[in-house]
PDB file with one MODEL, atoms N, CA, C and O in Angstrom:
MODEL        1
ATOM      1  N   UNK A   1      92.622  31.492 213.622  1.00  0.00           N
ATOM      2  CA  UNK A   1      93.880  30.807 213.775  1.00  0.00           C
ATOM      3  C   UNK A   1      95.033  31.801 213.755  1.00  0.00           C
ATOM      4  O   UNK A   1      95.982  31.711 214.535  1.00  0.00           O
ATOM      5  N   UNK A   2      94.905  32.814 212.774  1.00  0.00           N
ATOM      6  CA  UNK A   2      96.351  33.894 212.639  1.00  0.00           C
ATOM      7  C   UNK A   2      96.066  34.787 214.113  1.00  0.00           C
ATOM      8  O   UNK A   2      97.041  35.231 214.719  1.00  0.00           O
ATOM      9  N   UNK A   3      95.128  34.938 214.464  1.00  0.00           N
ATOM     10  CA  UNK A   3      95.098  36.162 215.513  1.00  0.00           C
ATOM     11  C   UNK A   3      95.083  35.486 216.616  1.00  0.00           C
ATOM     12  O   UNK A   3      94.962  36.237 217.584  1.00  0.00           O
ATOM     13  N   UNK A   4      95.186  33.904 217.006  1.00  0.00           N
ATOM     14  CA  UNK A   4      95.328  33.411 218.168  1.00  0.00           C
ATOM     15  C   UNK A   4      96.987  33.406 217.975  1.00  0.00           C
ATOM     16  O   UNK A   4      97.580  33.934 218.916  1.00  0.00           O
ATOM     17  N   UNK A   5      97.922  32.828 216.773  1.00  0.00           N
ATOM     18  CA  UNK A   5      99.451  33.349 216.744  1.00  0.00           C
ATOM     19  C   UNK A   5      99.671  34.744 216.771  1.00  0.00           C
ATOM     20  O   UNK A   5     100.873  35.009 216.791  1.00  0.00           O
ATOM     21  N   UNK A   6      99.049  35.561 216.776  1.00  0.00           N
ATOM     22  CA  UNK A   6      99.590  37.375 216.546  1.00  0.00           C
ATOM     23  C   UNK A   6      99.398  37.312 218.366  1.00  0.00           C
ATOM     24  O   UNK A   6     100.310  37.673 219.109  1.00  0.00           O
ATOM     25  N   UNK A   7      98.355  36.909 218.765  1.00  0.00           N
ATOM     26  CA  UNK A   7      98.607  37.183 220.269  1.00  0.00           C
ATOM     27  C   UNK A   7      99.565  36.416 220.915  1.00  0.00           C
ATOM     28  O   UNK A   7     100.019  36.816 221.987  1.00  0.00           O
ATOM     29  N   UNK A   8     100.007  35.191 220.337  1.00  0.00           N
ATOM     30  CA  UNK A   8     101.082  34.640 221.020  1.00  0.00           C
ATOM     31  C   UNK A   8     102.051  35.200 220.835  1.00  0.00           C
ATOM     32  O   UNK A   8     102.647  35.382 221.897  1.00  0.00           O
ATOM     33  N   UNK A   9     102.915  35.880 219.382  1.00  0.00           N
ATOM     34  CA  UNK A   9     103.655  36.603 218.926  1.00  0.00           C
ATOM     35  C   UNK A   9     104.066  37.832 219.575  1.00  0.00           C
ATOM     36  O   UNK A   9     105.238  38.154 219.774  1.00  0.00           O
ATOM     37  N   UNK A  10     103.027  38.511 219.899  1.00  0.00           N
ATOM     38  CA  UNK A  10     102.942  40.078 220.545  1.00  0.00           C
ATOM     39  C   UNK A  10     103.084  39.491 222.269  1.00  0.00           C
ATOM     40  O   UNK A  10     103.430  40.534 222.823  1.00  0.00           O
ATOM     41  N   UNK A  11     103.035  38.812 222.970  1.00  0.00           N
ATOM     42  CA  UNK A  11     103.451  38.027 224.193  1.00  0.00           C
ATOM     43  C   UNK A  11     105.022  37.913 224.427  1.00  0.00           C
ATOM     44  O   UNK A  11     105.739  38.672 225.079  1.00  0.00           O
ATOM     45  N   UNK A  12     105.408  36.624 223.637  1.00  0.00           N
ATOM     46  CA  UNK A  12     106.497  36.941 223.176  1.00  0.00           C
ATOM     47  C   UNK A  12     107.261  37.576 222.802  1.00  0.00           C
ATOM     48  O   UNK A  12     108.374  37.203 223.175  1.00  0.00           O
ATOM     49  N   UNK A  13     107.266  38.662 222.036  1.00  0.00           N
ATOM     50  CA  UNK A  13     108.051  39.671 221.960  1.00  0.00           C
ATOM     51  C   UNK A  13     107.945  40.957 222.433  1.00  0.00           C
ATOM     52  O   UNK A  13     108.498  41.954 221.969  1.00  0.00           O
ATOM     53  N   UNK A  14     107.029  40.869 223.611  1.00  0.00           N
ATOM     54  CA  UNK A  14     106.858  41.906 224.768  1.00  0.00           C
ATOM     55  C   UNK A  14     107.523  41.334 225.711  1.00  0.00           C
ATOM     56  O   UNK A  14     108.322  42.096 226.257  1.00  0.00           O
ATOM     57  N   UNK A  15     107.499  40.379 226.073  1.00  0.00           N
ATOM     58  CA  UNK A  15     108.573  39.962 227.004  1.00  0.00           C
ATOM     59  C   UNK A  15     109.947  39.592 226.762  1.00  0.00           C
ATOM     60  O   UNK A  15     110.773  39.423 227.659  1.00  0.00           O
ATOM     61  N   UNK A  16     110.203  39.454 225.348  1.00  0.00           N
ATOM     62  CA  UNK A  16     111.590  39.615 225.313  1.00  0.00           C
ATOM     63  C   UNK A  16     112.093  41.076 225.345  1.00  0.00           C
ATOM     64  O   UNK A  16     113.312  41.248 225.352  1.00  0.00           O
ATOM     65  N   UNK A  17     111.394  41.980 225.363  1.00  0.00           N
ATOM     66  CA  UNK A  17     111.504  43.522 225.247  1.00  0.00           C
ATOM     67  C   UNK A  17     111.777  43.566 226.608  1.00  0.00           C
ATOM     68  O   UNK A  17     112.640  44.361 226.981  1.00  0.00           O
ATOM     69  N   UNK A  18     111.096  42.726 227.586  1.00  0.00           N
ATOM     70  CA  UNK A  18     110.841  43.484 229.014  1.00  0.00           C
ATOM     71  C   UNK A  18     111.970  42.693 229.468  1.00  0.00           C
ATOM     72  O   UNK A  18     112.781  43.219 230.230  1.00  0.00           O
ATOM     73  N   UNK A  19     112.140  41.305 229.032  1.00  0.00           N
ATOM     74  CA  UNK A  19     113.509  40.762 229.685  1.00  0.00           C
ATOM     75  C   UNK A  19     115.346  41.979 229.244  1.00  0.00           C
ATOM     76  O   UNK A  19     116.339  42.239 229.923  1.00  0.00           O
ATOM     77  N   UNK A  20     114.933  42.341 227.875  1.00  0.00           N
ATOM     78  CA  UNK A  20     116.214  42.999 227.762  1.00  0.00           C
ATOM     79  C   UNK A  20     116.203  44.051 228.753  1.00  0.00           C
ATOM     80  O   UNK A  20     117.226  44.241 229.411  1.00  0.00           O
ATOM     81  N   UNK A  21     115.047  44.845 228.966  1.00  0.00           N
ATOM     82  CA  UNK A  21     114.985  46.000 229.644  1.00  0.00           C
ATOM     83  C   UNK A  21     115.585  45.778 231.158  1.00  0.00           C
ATOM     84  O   UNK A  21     116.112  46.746 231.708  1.00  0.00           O
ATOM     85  N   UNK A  22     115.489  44.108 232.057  1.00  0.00           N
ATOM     86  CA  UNK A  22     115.711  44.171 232.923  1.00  0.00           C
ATOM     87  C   UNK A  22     117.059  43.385 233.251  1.00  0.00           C
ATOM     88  O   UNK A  22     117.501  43.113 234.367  1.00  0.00           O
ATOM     89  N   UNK A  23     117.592  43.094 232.029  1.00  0.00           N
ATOM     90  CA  UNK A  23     119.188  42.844 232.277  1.00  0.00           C
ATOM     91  C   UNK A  23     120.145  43.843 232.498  1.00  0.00           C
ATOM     92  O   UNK A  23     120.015  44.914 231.905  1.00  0.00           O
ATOM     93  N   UNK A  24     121.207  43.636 233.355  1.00  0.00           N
ATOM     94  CA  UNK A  24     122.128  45.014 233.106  1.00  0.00           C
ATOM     95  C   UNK A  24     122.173  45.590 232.386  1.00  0.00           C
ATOM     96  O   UNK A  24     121.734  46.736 232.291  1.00  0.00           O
ATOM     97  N   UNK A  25     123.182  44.444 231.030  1.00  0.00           N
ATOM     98  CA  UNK A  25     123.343  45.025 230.215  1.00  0.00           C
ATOM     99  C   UNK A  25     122.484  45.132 229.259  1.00  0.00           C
ATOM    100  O   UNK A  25     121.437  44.487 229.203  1.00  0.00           O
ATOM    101  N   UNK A  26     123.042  46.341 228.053  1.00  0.00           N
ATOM    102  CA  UNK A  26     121.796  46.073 226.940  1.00  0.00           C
ATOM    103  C   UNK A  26     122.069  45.507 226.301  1.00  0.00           C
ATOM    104  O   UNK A  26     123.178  45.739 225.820  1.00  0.00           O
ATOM    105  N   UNK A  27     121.081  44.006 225.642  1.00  0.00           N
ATOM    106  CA  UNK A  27     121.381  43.040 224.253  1.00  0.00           C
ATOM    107  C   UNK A  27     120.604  43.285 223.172  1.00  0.00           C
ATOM    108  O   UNK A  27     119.380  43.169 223.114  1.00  0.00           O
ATOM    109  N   UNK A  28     121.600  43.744 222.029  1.00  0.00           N
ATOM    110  CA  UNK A  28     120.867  44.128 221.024  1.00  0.00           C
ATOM    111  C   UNK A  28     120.049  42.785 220.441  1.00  0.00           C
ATOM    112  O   UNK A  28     118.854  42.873 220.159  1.00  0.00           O
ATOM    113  N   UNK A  29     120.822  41.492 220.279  1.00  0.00           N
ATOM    114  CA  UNK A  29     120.121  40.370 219.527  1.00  0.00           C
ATOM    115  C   UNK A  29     118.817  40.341 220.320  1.00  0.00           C
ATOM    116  O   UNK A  29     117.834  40.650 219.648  1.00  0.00           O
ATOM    117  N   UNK A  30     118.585  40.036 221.616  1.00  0.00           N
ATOM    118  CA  UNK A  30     117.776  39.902 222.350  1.00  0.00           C
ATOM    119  C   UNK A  30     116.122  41.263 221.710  1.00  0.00           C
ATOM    120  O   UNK A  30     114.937  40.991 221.522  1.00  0.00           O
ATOM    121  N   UNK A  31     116.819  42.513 221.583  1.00  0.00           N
ATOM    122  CA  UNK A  31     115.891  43.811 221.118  1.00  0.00           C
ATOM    123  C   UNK A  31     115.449  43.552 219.923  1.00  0.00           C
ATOM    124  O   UNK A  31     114.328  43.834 219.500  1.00  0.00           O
ATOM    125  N   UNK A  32     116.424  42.939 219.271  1.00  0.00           N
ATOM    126  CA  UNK A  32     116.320  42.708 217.769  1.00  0.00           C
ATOM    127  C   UNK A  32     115.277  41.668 217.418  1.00  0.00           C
ATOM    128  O   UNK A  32     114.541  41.945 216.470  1.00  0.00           O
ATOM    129  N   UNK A  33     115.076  40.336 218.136  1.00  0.00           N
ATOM    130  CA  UNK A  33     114.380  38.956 217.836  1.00  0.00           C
ATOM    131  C   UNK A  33     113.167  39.774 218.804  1.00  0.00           C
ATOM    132  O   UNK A  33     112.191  39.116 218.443  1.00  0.00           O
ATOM    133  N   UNK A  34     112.788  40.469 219.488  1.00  0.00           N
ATOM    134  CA  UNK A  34     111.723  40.883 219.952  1.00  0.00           C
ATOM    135  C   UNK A  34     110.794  41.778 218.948  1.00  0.00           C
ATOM    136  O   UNK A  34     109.572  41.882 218.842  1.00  0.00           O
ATOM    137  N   UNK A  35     111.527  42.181 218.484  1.00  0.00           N
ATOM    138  CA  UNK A  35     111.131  43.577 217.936  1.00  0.00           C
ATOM    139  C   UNK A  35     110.304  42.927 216.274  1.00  0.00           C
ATOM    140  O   UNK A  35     109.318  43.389 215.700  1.00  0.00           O
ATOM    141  N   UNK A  36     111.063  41.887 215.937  1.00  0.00           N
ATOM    142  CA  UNK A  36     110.738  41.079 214.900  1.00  0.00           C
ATOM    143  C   UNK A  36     110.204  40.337 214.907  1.00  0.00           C
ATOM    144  O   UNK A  36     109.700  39.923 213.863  1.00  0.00           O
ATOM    145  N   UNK A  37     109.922  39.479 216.614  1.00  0.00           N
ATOM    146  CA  UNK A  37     108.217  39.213 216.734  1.00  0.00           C
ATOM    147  C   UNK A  37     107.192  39.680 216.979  1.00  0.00           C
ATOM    148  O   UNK A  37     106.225  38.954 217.211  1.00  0.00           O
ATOM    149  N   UNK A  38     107.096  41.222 217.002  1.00  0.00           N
ATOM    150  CA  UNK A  38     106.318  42.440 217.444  1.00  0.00           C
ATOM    151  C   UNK A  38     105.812  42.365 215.871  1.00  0.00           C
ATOM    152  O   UNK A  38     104.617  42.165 215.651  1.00  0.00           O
ATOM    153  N   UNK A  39     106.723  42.526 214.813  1.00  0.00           N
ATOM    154  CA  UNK A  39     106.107  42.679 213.469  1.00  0.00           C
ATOM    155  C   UNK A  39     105.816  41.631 212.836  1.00  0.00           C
ATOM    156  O   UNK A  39     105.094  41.591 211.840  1.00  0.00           O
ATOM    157  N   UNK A  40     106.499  40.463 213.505  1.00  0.00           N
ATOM    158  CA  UNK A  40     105.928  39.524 212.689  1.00  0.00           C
ATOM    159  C   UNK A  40     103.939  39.343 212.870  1.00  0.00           C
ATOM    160  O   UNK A  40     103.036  39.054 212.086  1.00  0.00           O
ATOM    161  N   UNK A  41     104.002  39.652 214.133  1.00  0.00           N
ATOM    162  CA  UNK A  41     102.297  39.441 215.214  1.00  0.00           C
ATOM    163  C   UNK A  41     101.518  40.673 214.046  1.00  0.00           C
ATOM    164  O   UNK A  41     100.358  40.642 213.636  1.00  0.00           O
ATOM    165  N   UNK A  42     102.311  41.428 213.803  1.00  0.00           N
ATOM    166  CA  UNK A  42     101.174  42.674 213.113  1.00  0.00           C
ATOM    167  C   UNK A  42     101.114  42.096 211.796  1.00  0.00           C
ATOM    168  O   UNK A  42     100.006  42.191 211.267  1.00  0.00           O
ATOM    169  N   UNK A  43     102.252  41.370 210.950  1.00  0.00           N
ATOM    170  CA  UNK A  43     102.045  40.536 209.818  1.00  0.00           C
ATOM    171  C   UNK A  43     100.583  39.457 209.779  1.00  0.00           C
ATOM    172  O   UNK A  43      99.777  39.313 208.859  1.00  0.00           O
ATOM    173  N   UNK A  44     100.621  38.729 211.289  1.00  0.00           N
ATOM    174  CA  UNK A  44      99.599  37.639 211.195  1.00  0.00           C
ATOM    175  C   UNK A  44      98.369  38.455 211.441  1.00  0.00           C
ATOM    176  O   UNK A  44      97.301  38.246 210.866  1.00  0.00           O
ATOM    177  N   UNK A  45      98.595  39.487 212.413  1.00  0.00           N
ATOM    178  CA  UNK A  45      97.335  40.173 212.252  1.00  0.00           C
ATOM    179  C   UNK A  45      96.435  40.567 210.839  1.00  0.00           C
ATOM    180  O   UNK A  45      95.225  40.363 210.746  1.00  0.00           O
ATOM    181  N   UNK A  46      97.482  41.313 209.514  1.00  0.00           N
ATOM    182  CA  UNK A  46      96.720  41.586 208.769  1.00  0.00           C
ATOM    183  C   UNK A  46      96.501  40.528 207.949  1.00  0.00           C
ATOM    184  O   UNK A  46      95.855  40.845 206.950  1.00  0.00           O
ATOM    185  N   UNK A  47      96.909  39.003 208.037  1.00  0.00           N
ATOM    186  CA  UNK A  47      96.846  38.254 206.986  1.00  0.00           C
ATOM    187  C   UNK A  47      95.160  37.461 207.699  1.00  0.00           C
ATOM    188  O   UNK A  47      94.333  36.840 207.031  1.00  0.00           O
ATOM    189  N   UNK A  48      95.086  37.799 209.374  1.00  0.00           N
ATOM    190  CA  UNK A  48      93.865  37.239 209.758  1.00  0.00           C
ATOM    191  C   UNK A  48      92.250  38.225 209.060  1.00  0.00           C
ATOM    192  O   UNK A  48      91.132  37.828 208.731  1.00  0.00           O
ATOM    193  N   UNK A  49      92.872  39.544 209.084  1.00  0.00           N
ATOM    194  CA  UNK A  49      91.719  40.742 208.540  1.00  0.00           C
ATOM    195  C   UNK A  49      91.749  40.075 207.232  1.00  0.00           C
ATOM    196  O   UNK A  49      90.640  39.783 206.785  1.00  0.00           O
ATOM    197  N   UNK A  50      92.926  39.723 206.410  1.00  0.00           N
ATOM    198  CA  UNK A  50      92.108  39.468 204.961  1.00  0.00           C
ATOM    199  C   UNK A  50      91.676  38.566 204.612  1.00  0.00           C
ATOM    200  O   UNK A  50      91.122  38.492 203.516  1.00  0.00           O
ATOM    201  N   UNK A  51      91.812  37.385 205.599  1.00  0.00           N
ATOM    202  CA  UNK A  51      91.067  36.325 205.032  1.00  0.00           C
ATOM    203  C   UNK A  51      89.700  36.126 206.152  1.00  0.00           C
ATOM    204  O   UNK A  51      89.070  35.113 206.457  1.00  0.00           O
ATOM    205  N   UNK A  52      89.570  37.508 206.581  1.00  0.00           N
ATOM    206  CA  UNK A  52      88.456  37.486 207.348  1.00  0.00           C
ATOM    207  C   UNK A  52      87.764  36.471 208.132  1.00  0.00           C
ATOM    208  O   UNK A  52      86.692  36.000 207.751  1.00  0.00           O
ATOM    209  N   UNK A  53      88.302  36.137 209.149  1.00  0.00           N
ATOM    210  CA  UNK A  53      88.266  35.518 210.084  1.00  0.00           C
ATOM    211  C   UNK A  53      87.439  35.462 211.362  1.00  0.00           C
ATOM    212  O   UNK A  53      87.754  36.304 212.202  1.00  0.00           O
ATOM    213  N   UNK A  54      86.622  34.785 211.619  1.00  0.00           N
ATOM    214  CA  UNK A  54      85.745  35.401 212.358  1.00  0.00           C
ATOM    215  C   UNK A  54      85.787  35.667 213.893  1.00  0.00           C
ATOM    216  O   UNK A  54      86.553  34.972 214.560  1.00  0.00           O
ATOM    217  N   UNK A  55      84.860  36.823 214.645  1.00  0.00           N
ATOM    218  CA  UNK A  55      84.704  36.689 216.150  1.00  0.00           C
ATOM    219  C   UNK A  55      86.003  38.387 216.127  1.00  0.00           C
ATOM    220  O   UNK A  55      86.391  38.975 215.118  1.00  0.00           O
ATOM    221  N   UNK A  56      86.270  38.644 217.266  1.00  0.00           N
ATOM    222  CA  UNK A  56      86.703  39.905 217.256  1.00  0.00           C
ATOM    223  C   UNK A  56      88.144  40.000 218.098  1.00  0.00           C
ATOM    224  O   UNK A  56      88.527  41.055 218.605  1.00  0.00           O
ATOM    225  N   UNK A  57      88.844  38.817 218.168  1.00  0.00           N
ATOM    226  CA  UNK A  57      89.907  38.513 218.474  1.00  0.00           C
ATOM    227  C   UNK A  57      91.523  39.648 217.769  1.00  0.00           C
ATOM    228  O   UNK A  57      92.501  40.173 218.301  1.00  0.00           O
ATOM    229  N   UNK A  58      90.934  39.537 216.236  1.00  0.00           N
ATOM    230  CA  UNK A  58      91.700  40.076 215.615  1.00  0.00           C
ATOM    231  C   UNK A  58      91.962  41.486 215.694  1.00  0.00           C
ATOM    232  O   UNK A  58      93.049  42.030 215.496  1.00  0.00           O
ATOM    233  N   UNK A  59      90.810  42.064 216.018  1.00  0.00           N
ATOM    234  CA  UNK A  59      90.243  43.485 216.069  1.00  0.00           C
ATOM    235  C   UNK A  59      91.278  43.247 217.789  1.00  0.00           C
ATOM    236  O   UNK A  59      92.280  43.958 217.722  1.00  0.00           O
ATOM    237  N   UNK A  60      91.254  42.968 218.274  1.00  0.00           N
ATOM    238  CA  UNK A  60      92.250  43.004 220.011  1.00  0.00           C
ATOM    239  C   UNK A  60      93.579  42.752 219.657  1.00  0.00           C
ATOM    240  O   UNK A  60      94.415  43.380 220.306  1.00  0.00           O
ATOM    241  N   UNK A  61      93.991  41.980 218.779  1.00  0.00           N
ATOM    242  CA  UNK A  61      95.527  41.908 218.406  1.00  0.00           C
ATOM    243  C   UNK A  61      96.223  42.894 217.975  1.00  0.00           C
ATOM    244  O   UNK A  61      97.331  43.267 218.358  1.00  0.00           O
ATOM    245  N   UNK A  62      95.202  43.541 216.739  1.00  0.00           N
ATOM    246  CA  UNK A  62      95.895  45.059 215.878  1.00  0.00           C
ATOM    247  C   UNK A  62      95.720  45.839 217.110  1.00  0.00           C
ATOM    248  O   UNK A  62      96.741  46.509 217.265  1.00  0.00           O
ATOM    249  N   UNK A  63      94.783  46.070 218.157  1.00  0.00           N
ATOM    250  CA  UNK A  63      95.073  47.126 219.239  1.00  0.00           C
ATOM    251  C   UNK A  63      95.935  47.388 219.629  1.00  0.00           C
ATOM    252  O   UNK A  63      96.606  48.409 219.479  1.00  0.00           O
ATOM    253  N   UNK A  64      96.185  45.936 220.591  1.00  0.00           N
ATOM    254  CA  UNK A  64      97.273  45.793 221.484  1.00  0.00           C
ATOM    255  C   UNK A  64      98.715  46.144 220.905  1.00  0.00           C
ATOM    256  O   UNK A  64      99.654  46.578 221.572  1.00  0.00           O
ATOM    257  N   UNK A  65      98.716  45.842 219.371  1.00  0.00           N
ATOM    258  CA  UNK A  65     100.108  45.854 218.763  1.00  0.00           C
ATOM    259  C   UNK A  65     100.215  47.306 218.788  1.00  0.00           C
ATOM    260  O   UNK A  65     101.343  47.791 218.877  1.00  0.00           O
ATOM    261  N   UNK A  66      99.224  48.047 218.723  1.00  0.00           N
ATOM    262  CA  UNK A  66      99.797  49.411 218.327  1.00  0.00           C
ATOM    263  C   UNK A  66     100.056  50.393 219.696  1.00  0.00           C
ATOM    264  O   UNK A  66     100.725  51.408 219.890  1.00  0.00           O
ATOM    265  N   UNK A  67      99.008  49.394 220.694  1.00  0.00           N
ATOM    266  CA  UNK A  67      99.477  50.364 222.516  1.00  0.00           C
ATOM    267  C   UNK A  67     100.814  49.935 222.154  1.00  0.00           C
ATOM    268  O   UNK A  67     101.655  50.727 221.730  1.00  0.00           O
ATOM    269  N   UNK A  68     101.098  48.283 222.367  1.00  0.00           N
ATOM    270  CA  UNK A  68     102.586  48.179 223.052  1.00  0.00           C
ATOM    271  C   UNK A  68     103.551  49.164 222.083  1.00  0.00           C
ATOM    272  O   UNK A  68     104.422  49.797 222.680  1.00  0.00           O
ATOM    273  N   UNK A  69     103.448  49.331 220.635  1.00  0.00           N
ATOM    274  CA  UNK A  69     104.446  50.034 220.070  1.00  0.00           C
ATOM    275  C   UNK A  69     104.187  51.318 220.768  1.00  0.00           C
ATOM    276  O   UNK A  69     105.207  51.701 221.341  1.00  0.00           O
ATOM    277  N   UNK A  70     103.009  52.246 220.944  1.00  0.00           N
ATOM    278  CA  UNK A  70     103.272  53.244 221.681  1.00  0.00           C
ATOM    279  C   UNK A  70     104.014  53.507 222.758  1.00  0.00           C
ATOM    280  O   UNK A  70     104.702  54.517 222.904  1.00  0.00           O
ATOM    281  N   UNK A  71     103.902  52.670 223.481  1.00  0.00           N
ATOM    282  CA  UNK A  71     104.135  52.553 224.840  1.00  0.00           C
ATOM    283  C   UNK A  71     106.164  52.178 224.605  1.00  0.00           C
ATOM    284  O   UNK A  71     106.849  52.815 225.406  1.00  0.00           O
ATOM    285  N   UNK A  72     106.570  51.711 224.107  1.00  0.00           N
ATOM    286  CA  UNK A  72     107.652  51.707 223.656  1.00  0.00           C
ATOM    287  C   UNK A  72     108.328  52.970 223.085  1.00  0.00           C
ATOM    288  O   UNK A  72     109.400  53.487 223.398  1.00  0.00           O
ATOM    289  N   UNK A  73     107.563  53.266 222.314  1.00  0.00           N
ATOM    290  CA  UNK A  73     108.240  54.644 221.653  1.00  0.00           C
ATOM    291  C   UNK A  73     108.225  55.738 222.640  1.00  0.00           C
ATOM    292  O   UNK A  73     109.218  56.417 222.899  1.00  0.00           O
ATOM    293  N   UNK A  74     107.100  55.883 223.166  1.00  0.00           N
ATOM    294  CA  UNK A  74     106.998  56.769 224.705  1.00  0.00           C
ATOM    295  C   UNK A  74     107.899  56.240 225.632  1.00  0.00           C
ATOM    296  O   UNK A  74     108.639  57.191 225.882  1.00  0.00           O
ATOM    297  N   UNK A  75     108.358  55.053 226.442  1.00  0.00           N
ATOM    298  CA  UNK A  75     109.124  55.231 226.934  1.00  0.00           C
ATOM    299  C   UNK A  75     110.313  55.245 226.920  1.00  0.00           C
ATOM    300  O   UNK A  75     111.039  55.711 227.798  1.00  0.00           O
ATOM    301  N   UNK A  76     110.687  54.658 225.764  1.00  0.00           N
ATOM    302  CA  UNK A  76     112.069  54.510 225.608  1.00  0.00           C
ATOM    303  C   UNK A  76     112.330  55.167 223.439  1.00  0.00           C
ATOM    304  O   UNK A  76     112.397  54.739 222.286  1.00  0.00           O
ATOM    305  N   UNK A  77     112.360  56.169 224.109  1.00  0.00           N
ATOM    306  CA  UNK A  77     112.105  56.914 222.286  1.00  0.00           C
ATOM    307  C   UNK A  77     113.232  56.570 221.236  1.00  0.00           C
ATOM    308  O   UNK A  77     113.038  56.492 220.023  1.00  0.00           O
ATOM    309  N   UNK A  78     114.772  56.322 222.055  1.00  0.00           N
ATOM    310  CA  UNK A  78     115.698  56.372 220.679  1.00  0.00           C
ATOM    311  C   UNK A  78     115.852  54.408 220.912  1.00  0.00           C
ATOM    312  O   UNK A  78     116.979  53.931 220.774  1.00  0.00           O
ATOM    313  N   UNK A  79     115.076  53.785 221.133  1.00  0.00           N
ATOM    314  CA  UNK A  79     115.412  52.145 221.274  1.00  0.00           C
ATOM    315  C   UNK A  79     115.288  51.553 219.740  1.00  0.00           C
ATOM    316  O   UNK A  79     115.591  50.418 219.372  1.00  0.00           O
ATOM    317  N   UNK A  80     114.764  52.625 218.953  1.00  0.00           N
ATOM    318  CA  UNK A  80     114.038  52.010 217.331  1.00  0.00           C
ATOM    319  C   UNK A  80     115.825  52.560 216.792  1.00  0.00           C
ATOM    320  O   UNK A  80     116.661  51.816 216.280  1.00  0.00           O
ATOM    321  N   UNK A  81     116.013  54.166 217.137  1.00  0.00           N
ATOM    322  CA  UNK A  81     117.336  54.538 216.744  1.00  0.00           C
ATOM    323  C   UNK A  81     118.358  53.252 216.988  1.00  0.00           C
ATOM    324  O   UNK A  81     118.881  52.425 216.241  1.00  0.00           O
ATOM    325  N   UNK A  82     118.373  53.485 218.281  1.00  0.00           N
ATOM    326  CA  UNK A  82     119.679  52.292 218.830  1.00  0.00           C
ATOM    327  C   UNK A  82     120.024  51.101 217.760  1.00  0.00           C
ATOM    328  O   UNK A  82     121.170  50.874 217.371  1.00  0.00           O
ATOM    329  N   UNK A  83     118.796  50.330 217.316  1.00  0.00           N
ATOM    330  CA  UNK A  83     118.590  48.864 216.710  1.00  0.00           C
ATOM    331  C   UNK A  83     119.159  49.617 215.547  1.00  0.00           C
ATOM    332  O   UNK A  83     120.353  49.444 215.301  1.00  0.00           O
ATOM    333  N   UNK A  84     118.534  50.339 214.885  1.00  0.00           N
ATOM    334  CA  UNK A  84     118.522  50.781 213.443  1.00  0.00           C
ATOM    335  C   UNK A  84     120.472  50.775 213.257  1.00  0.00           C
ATOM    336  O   UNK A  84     121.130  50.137 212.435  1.00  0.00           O
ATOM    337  N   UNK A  85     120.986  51.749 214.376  1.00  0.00           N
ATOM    338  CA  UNK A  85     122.457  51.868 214.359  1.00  0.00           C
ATOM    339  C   UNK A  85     123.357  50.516 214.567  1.00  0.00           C
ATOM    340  O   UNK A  85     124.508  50.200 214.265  1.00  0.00           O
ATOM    341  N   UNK A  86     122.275  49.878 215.225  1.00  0.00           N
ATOM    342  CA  UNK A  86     123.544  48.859 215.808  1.00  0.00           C
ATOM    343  C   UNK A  86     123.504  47.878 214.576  1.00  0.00           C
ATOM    344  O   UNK A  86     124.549  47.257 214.381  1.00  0.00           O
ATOM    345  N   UNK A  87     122.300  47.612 213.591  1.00  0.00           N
ATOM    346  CA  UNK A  87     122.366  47.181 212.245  1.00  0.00           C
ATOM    347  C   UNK A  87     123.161  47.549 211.208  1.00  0.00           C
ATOM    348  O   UNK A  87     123.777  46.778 210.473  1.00  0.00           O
ATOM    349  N   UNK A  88     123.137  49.133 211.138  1.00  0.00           N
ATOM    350  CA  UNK A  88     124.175  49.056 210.300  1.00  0.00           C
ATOM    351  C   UNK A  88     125.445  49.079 210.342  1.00  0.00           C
ATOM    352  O   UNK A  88     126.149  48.882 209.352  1.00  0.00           O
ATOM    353  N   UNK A  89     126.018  49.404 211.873  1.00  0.00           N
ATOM    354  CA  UNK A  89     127.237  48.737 212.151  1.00  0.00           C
ATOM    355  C   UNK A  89     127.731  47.143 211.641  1.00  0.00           C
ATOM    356  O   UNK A  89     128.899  46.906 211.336  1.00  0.00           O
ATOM    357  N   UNK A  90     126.787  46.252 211.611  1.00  0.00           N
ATOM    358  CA  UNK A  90     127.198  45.091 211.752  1.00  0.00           C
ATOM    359  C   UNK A  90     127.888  44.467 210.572  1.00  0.00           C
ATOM    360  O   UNK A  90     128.320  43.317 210.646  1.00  0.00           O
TER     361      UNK A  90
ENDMDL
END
């Protein structure tokens, strides 16, 4: 049940990543509610490992969470900076 929401989660907040990426401008709220369903998906992920859950679904969720964060940090390296700054501005 948690790793069928961590994959909906990590969906969701890959495409709100990919929608900010393809607006003009840049929206931080938009980076921000993505980025916090990116961790929330790695939250449900580990709460599915500890209550051990069966079939290997879960084991594909923690993957995927950690390509897409790669793949983020590789392409766009200061986007974790950006958020971090535009937080404590606020």
């Amino acid at each position: 049940m948690f790793s069928k929401y961590s994959i909906g989660l990590i969906i969701l907040g890959s495409l709100l990543l990919m929608l900010n990426r393809l607006i003009s401008g840049y929206s931080e709220p938009l980076a921000l509610i993505g980025f916090l369903l990116l961790f929330a998906a790695a939250g449900t992920v580990f709460i599915a490992l500890l209550k051990r859950e069966p079939g290997q679904l879960k084991v594909w969720s923690l993957s995927v969470f950690f390509v897409i964060l790669f793949v983020i940090t590789w392409a766009e390296p200061f986007e974790i900076l950006r958020m971090m700054t535009w937080l404590k501005n606020i």
